[in-house]
C-alpha positions as CSV (number, residue, x, y, z in Angstrom):
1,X,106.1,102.5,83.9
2,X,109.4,103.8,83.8
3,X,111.1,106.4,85.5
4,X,110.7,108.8,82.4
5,X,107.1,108.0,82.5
6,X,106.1,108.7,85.8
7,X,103.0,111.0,86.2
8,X,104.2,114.3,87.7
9,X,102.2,115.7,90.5
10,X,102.1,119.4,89.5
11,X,101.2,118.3,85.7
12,X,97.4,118.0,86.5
13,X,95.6,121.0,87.8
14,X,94.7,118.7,90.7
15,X,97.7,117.4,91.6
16,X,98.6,119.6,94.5
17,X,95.4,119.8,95.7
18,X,95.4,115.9,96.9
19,X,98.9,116.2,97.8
20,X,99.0,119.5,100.2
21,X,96.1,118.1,102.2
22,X,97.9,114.9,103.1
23,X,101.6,116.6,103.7
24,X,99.2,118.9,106.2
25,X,98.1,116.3,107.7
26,X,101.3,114.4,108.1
27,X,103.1,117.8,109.4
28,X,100.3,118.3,111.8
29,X,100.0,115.1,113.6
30,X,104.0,114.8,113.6
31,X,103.4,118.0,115.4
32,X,100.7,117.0,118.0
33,X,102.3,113.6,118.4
34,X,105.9,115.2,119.3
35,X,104.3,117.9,121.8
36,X,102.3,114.9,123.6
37,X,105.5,112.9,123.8
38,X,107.6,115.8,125.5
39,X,105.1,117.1,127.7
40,X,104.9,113.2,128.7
41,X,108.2,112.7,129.2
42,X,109.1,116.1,130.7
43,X,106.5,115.5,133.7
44,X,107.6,111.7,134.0
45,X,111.4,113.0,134.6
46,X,110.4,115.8,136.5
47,X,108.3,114.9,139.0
48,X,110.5,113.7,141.9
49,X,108.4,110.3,143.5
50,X,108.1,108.8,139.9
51,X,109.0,104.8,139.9
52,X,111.6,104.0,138.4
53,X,110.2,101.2,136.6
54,X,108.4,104.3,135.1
55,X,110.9,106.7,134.2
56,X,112.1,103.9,132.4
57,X,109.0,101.5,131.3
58,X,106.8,105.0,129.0
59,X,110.1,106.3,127.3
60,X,111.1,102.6,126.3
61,X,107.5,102.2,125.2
62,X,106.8,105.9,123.4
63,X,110.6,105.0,121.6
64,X,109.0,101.7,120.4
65,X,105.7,102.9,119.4
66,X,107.3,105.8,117.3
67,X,110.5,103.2,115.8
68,X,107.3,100.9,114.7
69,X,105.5,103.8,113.3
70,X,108.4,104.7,111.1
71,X,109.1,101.3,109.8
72,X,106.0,101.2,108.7
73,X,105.7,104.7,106.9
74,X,108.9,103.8,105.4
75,X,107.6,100.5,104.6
76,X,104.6,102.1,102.7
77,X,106.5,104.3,100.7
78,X,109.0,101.7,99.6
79,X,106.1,99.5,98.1
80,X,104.2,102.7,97.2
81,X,107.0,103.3,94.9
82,X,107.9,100.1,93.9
83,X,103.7,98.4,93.1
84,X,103.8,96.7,90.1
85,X,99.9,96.5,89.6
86,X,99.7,100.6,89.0
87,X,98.7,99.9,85.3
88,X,95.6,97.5,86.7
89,X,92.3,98.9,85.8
90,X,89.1,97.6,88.1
């Protein structure tokens, strides 16, 4: 398929339909996961007894866990993009 040939969404009555549901969904836990992560880190950096091995240890670990969670979404959309097997029936 080339790049004049690929499907648009909006051509098909259904298009949007599958498409809004999962950019909701993406928005939304983006949401829920960034409001976890401040309220996390704005009582670990407030509170004044907190280790130090844990003002330090949960952001290192929260900026891990989200860096790994991009790389892979970007990951996905590279080879979503780039699958040669689209024209392969079952």
């Amino acid at each position: 398929m080339s790049e004049s040939e690929e499907p648009d969404v909006f051509a098909k009555p259904t298009g949007w339909v599958s498409l809004a549901p999962a950019t909701l969904g993406i928005v939304g836990v983006v949401m829920v996961y960034g409001t976890i992560v401040f309220y996390v880190l704005k009582a670990i950096f407030t509170v004044e007894d907190t280790p130090w091995w844990v003002r330090f240890g949960v952001p290192a670990i929260v900026f891990g866990f989200t860096l790994t969670l991009l790389t892979v979404f970007v990951q996905r959309l590279k080879s979503a993009r780039t699958d040669k097997y689209t024209d392969v029936r079952d």
